[in-house]
MARDREN-909366 format. One record per residue (C-alpha): residue number from 0; x, y, z. Coordinates in steps of 0.05 Angstrom, whole numbers, padded with zeros to 5 digits. Each point is the difference from the previous one (the first is absolute). Layout:
seq, u, v, w
NUM, X, Y, Z
...
END
This chain:
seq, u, v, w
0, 00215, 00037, -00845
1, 00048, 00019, 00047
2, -00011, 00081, 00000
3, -00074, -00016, 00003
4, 00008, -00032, 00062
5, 00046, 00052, 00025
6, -00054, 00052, -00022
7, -00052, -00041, 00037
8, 00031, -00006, 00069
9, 00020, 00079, -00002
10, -00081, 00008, -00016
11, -00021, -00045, 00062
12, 00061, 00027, 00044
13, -00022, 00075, -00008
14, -00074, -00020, 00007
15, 00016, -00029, 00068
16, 00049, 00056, 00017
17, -00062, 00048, -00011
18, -00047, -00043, 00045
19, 00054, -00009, 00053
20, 00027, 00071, 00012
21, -00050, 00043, -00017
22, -00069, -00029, 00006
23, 00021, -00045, 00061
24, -00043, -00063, -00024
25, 00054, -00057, -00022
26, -00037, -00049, -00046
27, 00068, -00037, 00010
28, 00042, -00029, 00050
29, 00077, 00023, 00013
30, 00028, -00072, -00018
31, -00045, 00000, -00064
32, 00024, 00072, -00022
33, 00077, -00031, 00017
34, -00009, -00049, -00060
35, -00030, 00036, -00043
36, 00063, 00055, 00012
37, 00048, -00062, -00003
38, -00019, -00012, -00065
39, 00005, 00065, -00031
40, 00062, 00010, 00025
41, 00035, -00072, -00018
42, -00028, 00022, -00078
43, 00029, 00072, 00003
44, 00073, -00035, 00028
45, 00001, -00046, -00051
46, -00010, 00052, -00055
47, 00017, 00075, 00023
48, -00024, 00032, -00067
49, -00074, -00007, 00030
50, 00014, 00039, 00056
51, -00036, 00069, 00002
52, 00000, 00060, 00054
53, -00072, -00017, 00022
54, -00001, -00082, 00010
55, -00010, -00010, 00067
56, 00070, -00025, 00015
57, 00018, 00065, -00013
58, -00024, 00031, 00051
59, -00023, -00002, 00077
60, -00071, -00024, 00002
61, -00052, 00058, 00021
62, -00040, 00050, -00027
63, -00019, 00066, 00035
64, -00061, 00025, 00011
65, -00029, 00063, -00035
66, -00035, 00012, 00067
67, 00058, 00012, 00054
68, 00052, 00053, -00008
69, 00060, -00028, -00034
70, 00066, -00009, 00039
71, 00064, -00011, -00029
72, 00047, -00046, 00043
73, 00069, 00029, 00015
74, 00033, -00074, -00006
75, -00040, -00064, -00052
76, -00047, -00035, 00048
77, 00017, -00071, -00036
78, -00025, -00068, 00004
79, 00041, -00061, 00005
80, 00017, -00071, -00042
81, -00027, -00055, 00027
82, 00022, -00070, 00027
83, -00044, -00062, 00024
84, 00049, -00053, 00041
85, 00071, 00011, 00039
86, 00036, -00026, -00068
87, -00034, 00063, -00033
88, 00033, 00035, 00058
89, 00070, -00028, -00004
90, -00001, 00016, -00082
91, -00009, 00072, 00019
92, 00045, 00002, 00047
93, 00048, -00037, -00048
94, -00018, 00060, -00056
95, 00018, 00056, 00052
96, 00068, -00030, 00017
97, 00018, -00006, -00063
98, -00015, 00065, -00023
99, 00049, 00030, 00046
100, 00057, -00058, 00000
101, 00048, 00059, -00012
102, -00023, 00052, 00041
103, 00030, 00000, 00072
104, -00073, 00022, 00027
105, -00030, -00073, -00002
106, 00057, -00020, 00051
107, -00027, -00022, 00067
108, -00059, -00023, 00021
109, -00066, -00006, -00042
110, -00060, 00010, 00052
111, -00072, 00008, -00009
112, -00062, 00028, 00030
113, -00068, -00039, -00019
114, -00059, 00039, 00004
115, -00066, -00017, -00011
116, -00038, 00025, -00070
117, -00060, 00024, 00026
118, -00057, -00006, -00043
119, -00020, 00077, 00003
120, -00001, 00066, -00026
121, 00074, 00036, -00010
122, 00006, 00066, 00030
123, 00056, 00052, -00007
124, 00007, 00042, 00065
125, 00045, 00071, -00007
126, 00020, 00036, 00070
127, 00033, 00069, 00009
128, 00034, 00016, 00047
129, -00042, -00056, 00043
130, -00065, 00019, -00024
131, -00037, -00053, -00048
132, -00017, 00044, -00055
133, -00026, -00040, -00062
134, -00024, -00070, -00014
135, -00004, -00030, -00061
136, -00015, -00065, -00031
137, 00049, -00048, -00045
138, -00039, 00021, -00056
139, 00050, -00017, -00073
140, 00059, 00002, 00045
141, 00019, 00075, -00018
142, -00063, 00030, 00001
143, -00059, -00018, 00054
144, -00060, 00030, 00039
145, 00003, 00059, 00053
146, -00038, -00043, 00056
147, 00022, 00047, 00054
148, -00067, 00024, 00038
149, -00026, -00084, -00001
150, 00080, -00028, 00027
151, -00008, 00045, 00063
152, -00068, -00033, 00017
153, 00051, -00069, 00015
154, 00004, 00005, 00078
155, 00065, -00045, -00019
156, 00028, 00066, -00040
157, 00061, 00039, 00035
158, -00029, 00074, -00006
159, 00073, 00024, 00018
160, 00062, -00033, 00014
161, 00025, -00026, 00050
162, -00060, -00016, 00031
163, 00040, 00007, 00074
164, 00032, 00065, 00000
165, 00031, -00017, 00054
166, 00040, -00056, -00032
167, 00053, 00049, -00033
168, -00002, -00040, -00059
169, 00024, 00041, -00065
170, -00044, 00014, -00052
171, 00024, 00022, -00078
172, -00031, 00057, -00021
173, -00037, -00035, -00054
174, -00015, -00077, 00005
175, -00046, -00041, -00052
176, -00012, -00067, 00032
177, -00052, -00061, -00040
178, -00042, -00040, 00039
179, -00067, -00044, -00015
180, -00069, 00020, 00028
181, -00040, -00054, 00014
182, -00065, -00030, 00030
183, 00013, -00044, 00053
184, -00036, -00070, -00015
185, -00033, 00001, 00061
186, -00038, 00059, -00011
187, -00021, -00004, -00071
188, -00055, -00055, -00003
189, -00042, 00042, 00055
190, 00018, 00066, -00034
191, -00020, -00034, -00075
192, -00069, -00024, 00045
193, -00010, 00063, 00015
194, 00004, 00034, -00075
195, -00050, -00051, -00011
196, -00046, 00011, 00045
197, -00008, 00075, -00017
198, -00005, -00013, -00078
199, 00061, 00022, -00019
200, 00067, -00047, -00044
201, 00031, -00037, 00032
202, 00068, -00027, -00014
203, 00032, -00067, -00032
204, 00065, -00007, 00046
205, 00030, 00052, 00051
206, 00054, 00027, -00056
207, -00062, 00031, -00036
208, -00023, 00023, 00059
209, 00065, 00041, 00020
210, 00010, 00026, -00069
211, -00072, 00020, -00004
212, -00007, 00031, 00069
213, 00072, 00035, -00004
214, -00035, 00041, -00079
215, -00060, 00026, 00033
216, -00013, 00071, -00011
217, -00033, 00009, 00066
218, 00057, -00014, 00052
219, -00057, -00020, 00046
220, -00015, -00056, -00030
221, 00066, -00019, 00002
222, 00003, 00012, 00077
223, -00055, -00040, 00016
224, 00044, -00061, -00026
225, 00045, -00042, 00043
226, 00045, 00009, -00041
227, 00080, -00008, 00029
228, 00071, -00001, -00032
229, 00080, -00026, 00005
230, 00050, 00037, -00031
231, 00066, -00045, -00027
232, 00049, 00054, -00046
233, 00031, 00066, 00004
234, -00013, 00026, -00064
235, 00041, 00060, -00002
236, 00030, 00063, 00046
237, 00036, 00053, 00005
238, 00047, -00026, 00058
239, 00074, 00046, 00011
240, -00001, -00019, 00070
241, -00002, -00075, -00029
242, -00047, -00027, 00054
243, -00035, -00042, -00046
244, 00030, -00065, 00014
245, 00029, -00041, -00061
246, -00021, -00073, 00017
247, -00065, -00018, -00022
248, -00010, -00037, 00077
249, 00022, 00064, 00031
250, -00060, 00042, -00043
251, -00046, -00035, 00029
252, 00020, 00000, 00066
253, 00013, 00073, -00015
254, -00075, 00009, -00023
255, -00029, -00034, 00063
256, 00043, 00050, 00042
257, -00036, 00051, -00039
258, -00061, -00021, 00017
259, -00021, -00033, -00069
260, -00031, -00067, 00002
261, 00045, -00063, -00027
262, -00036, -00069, -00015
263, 00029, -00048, 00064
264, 00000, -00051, -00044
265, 00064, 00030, -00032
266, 00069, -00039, 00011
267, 00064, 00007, -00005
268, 00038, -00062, -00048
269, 00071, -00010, 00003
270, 00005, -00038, -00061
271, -00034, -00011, -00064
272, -00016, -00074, 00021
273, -00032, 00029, 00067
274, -00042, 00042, -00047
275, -00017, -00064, -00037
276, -00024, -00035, 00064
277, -00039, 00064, 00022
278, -00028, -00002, -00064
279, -00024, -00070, 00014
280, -00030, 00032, 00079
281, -00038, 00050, -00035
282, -00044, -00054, -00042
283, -00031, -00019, 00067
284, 00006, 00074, 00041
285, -00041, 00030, -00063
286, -00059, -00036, 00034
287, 00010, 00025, 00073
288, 00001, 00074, -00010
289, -00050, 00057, 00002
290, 00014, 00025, -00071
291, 00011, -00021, -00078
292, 00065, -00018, -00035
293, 00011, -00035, -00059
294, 00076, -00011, 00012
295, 00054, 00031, 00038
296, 00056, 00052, -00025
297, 00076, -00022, 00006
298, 00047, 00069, 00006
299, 00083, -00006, 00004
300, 00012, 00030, 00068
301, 00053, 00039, -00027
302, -00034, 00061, -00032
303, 00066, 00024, -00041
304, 00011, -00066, -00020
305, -00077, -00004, -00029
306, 00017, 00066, -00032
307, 00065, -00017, -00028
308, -00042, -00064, -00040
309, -00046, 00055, -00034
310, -00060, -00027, -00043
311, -00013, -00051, -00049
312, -00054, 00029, -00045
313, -00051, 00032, 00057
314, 00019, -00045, 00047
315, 00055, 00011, 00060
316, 00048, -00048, 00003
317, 00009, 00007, 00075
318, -00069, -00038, 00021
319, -00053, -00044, -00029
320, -00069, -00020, 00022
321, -00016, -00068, 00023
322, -00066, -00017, -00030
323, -00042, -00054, 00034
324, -00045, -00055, -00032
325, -00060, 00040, -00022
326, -00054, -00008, 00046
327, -00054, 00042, -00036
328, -00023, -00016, -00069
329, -00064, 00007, -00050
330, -00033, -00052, -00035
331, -00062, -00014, -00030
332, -00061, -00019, 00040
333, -00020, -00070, -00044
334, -00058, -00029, 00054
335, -00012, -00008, 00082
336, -00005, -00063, 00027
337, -00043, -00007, 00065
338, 00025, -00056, 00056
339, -00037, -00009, 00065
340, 00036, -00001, 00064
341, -00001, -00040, 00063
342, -00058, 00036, 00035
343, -00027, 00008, -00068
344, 00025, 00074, -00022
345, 00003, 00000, -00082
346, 00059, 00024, -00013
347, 00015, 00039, -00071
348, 00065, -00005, -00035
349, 00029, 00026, -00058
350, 00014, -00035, -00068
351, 00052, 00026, -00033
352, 00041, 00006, -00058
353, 00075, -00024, 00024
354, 00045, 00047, 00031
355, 00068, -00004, 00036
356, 00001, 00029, 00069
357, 00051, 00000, 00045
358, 00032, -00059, -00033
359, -00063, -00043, -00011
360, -00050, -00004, -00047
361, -00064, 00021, 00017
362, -00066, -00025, -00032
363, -00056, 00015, 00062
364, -00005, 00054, 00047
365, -00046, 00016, 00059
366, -00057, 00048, -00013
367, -00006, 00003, 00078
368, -00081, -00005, -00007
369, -00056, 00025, -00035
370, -00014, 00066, 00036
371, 00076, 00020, -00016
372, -00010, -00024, -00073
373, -00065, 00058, -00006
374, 00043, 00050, 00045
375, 00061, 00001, -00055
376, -00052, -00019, -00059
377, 00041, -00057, -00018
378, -00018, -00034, -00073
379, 00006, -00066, -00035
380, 00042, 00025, -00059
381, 00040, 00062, 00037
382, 00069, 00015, -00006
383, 00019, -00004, 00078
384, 00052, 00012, 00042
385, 00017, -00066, 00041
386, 00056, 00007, 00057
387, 00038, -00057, 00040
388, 00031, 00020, 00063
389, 00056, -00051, 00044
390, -00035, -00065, 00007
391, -00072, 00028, -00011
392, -00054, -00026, -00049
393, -00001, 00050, -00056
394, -00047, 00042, -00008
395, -00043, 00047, -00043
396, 00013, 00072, 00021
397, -00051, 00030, -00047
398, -00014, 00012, -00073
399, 00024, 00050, -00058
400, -00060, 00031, -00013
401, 00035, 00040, -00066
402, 00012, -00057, -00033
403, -00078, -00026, -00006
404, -00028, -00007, -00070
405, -00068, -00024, 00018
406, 00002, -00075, 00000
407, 00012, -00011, 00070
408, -00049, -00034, 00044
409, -00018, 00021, 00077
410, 00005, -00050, 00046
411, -00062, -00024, 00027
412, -00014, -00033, 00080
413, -00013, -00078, -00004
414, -00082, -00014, 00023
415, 00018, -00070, 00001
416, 00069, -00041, 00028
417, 00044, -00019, -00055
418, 00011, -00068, 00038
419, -00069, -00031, 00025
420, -00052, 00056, -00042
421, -00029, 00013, 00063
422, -00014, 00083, 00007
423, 00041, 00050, 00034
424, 00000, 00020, 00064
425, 00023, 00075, 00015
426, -00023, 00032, 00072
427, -00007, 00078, -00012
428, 00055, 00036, 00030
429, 00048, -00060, -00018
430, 00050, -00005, -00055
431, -00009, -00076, -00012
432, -00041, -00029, -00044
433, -00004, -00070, 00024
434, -00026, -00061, -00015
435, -00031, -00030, 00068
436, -00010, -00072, -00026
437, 00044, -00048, 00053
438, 00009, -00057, -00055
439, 00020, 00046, -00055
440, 00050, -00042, -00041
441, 00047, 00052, -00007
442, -00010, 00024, 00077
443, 00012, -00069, 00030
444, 00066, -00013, -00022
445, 00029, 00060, 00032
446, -00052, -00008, 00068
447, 00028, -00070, 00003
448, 00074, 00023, -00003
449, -00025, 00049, 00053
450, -00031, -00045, 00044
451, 00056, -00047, 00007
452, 00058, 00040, -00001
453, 00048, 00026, 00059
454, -00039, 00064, 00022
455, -00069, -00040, 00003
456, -00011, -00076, 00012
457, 00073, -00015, -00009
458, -00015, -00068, -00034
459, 00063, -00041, -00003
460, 00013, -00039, -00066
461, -00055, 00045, -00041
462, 00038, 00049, -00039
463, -00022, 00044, -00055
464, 00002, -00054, -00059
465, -00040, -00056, 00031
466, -00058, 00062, 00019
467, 00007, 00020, -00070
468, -00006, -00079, -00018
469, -00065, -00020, 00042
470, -00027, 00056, -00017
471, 00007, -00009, -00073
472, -00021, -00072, 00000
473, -00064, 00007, 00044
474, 00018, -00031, 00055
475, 00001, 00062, 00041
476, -00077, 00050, -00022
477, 00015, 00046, 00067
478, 00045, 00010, 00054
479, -00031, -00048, 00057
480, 00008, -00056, -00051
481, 00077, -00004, 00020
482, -00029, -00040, 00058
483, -00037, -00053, -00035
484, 00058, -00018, -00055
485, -00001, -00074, -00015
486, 00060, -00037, 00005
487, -00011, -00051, -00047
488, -00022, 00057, -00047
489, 00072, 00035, 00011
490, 00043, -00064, -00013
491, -00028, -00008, -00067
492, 00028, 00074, -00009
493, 00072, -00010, -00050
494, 00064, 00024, 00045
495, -00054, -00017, 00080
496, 00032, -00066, 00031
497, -00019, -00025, 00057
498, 00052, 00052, 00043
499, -00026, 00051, -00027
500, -00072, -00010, 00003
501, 00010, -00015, 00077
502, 00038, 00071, 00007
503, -00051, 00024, -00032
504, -00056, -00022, 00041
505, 00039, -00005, 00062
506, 00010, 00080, -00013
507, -00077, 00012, -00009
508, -00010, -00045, 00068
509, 00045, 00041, 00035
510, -00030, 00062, -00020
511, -00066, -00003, 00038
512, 00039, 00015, 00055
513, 00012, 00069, -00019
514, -00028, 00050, 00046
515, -00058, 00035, -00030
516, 00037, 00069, -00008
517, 00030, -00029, -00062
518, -00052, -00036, -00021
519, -00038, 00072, -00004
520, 00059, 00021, -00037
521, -00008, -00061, -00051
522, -00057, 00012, -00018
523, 00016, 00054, -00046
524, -00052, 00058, 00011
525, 00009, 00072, -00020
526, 00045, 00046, 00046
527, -00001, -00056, 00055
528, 00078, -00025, 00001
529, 00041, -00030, 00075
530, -00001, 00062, 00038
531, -00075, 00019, -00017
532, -00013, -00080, 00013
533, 00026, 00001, 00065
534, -00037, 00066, 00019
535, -00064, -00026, -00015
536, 00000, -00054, 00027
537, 00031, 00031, 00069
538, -00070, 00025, 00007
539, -00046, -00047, -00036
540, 00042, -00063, 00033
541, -00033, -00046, -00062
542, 00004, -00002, -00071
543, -00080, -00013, -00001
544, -00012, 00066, 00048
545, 00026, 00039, -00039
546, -00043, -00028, -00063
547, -00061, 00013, 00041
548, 00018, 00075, 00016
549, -00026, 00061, -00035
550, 00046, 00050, -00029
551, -00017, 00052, 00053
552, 00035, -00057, 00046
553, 00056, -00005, -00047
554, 00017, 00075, -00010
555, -00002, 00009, 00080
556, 00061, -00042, 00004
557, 00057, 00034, 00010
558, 00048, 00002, -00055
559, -00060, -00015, -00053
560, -00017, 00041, -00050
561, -00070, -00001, -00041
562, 00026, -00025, -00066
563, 00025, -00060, 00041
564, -00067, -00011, 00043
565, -00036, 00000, -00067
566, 00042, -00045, -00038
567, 00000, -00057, 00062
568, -00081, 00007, 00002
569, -00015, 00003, -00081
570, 00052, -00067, 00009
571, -00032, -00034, 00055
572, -00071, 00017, -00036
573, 00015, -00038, -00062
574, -00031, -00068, -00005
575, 00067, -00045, -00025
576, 00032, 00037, 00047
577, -00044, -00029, 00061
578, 00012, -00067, -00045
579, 00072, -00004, 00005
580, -00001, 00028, 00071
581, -00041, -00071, 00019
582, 00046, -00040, -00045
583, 00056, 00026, 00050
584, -00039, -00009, 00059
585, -00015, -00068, -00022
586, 00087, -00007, -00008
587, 00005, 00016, 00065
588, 00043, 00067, -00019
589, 00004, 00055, 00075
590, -00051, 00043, -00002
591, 00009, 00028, 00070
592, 00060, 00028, 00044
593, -00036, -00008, 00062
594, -00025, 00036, 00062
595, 00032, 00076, 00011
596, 00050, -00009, 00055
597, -00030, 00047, 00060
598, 00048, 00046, 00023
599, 00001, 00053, 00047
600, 00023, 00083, -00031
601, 00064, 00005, 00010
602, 00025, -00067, 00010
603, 00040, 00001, -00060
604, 00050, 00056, -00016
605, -00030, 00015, -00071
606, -00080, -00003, 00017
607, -00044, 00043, -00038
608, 00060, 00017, -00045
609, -00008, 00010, -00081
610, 00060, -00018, -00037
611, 00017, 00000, -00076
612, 00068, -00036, -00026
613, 00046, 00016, -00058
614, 00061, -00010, -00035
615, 00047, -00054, 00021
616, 00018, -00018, 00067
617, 00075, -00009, 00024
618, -00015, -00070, 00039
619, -00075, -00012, -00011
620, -00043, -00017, -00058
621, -00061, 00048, -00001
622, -00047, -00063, 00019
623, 00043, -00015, 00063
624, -00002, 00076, 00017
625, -00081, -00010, -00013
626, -00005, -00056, 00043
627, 00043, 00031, 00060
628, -00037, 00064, 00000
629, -00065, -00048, 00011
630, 00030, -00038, 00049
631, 00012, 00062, 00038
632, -00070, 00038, -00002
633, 00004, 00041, -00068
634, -00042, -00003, -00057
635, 00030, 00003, -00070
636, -00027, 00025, -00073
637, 00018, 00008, -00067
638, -00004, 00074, 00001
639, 00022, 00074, 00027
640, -00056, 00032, 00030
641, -00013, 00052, 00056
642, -00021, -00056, 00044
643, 00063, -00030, -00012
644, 00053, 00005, 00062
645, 00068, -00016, -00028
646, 00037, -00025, -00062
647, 00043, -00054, 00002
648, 00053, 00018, -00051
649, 00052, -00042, -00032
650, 00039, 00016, -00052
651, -00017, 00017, -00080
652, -00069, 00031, 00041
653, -00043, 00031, -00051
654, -00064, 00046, -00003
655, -00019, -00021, 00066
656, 00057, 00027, 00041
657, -00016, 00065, -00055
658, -00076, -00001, 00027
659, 00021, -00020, 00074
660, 00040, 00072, 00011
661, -00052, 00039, -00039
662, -00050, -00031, 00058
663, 00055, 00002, 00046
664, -00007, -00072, 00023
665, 00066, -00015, 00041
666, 00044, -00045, -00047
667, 00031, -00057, 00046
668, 00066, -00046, -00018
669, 00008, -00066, 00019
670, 00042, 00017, 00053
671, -00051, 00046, 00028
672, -00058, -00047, -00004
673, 00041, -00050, 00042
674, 00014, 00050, 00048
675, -00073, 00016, 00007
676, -00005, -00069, 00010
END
């Protein structure tokens, strides 16, 4: 039984092998490859005779291309063993001591570089006498691919070295140096779009994408990539002037004086229990930067020392790569469930069959919506590949169209709401596919959480559960019934005494004071949240103007686009919508900010001015900055346009301080804004 399932994993190891390294379509993640390598080698340890040349523990994973040149590597290109916590950490650590308790070279100090394991494509770079002469791939680790003529496409790529001539740096006469090309995160979605768009494959996760773009026969394709690359190891030299400095910190640094690029995120660890807590960092710094990894590399400092360990198997003793929780997995595609949101959007999400991702187990998934399930041809039964990034909802990334046999199902777009029955809704040019019913059982729960909560009606006493509640029970059919709640009704409720109840109400009384701006906001319709609110009703001055307007009116507002003028008139036009807007006129809700204030050009220092805000403020919440800005003449909107004077930028500022300097709108601090002031 045993060597059966010893034959078996070698037999799904080498398949995966072949689909990884030379076809460049994984139908597997890394962390799922890891166990099934685990396991073969825990069976060949435990009984050596089983053991032949070609098992994949054997060797360095890789195959090589029949159509590239083939390079052989002056010095093994090798992977690394793997660890998953600090305690994995300290145990190797622990190994490496004592494998040299009796050689005077582990005296001193044991230091470390971390480094991050980019999620990429290895490449081997060769320079003589300064020159960069060949580029290869990783390929088996002894062998790989002559990718010369597509490597000096990467703007990133030293063409000779040092890139400063005038920095007198020394350079061997031959140096081989590894790095990792890559494709920054921030440029693959548009770039995948793109591929799309013209017909042609697109690709699963930007690691395909390097590999595939980096094995093109026609260099350029390759250059029309955005394609970019660190380097991390000095691979081999011919150095008799010994320039080539022997700490592993000092490389690097040595390699950035070059004119090679080095990730920044790469640190210097005293200690192995500062690599533990960096270790711990990385978990959360994975999320914040512009490119893949799916752990982080931990190197001795001390390059002799490293050497001096030598190799367990294929593996170096003198560093080890940190893997992280997986974040990327497939599964199988069991059903969709549909759920309708607060302004009515049905939502589909993914059934599926349990999976553990990044630590939790993960049974649903979004599917994002329906136009993105036909774009990736998504089907009920597919094997899929489902990723979890940080804190974010999972997600399906797309499906393994190899592994079809003809039973699955294509996903089809709702005609009717899964909640209330009533049909869809879906405006052409939109996305959505909504359900517009306002007492929508499903719907109302969330447009009652809305309505009361913080950034709307800010209802004291009336939290989630007791929206969730009256809703549930009846007692509450749409949104304007908050204001006609019985109390007698409520204090036959189990768990609402008489203290409660009066919160309650009290809480709903005090509300009607609310000026109408949030009121508008309350209310829930499409695209209309506070700072569109307050626009609107700048110029319309009431609530029931602005239902009487046209959408010509509406677009001419600054700051309003036409999807929003259409959604506030197709809102205002529908019949239980004019219901519920009486129901709240009849509970005495603000419909109305009053009279414009007449004031002469130029009385105020920011008249006539257009201002956007992002990111956060040092001493200001971005509501107070909103309100002083009014106070002082200026308009403000949601978005960057050319009408758009300045930005008012905090910090963490996103894609609108990115779309601000390509318009060149002036981006102001805080400080400057008061100083305008």
């Amino acid at each position: 039984m045993t060597q059966a399932r010893i034959q078996e994993l070698r037999d799904q190891l080498n398949f995966h092998i072949h689909r990884y390294y030379v076809l460049n379509s994984p139908v597997l993640s890394d962390a799922e490859y890891d166990v099934l390598f685990r396991e073969l080698q825990a069976l060949e340890e435990a009984d050596p005779s089983t053991v032949t040349p070609d098992s994949p523990t054997q060797r360095v994973s890789g195959e090589v291309s029949d159509a590239f040149e083939k390079v052989a590597h002056t010095s093994p290109i090798l992977s690394l063993a793997n660890a998953f916590n600090g305690e994995d950490m300290r145990d190797w650590e622990g190994r490496n001591r004592r494998h040299l308790k009796d050689d005077p070279a582990a005296e001193g100090d044991w230091d470390y570089v971390v480094e991050p394991k980019i999620d990429g494509l290895t490449v081997v770079l060769t320079y003589e006498n300064g020159r960069f002469v060949l580029g290869a791939t990783r390929g088996n680790g002894e062998i790989g691919e002559n990718i010369t003529p597509n490597l000096l496409t990467l703007l990133s790529l030293p063409k000779r070295i040092p890139v400063d001539p005038k920095s007198g740096h020394q350079v061997p006469p031959r140096l081989v140096v590894r790095g990792e090309a890559f494709f920054p995160l921030s440029k693959f979605k548009s770039w995948n779009q793109g591929l799309e768009d013209a017909g042609e494959k697109t690709y699963m996760n930007p690691r395909n994408a390097a590999s595939g773009s980096l094995r093109q026969l026609d260099s350029k394709i390759t250059a029309s990539r955005p394609l970019t690359m660190f380097c991390y190891d000095i691979v081999d030299w011919d150095d008799d002037a010994g320039v080539v400095p022997e700490m592993q910190w000092d490389r690097l640094q040595w390699l950035k004086e070059l004119g090679f690029p080095v990730a920044p995120e790469t640190t210097y660890q005293k200690d192995i229990e500062a690599v533990a807590e960096r270790f711990v960092e990385w978990e959360d710094l994975r999320n914040r930067i512009d490119y893949e990894v799916d752990g982080i590399v931990v190197k001795l400092n001390n390059k002799p020392l490293a050497d001096t360990l030598g190799f367990t198997g294929k593996d170096p003793r003198g560093a080890i790569a940190g893997k992280f929780p997986a974040i990327e997995k497939t599964t199988k595609l069991l059903d969709i469930n549909v759920s309708v949101g607060r302004t009515g959007v049905l939502a589909p999400a993914a059934v599926l069959e349990p999976v553990e991702l990044g630590g939790v187990v993960v049974r649903n998934a979004t599917l994002h919506n329906f136009d993105e399930i036909a774009r990736k041809d998504i089907r009920i039964g597919d094997q899929v590949w489902v990723k979890r990034a940080g804190e974010v909802i999972p997600y399906v990334v797309g499906p393994i169209v190899d592994l079809r046999d003809g039973t699955e199902q294509p996903i089809e777009i709702p005609t009717h709401c899964p909640s209330c029955n009533e049909p869809v809704v879906r405006i052409e040019g939109e996305v959505a596919v909504y359900c517009d019913n306002p007492s929508c059982p499903e719907q109302l729960v969330r447009r009652v959480e809305y309505f009361v909560g913080r950034s709307a009606m800010d209802i004291d006493g009336f939290g989630a559960q007791t929206a969730e509640l009256l809703t549930n029970l009846g007692m509450i059919k749409d949104i304007a019934d908050i204001y006609f709640l019985d109390r007698e009704a409520l204090l036959e409720l189990e768990g609402f005494k008489d203290k409660k109840v009066d919160n309650l109400l009290n809480g709903v009384k005090n509300s009607l004071q609310q000026p109408a701006t949030r009121f508008l906001t309350a209310l829930g319709i499409r695209f209309v949240g506070e700072v569109v609110a307050g626009i609107l009703l700048d110029e319309f001055r009431s609530i029931d103007a602005l239902a009487a307007a046209d959408q010509e009116a509406i677009e001419a507002v600054h700051g309003i686009g036409s999807g929003t003028a259409e959604s506030l008139v197709r809102w205002f036009a529908d019949e239980r919508n004019q219901a519920l807007i009486t129901k709240f006129h009849t509970a005495g809700l603000q419909f109305s900010i009053g009279e414009k204030p007449e004031t002469v050009e130029g009385d105020l220092p920011l008249d006539g001015l257009v201002f956007v805000i992002t990111g956060t403020l040092p001493s200001m919440s971005r509501p107070d900055a909103k309100k002083l800005i009014e106070a002082n003449g200026g308009k403000v909107t949601g978005s960057v346009s050319k009408k758009t004077n300045y930005l008012l930028a905090g910090e963490k500022a996103g894609s609108k301080l990115t779309k601000a300097e390509s318009l060149g709108v002036t981006v102001l601090s805080e400080e400057s804004l008061m100083a305008m002031l």
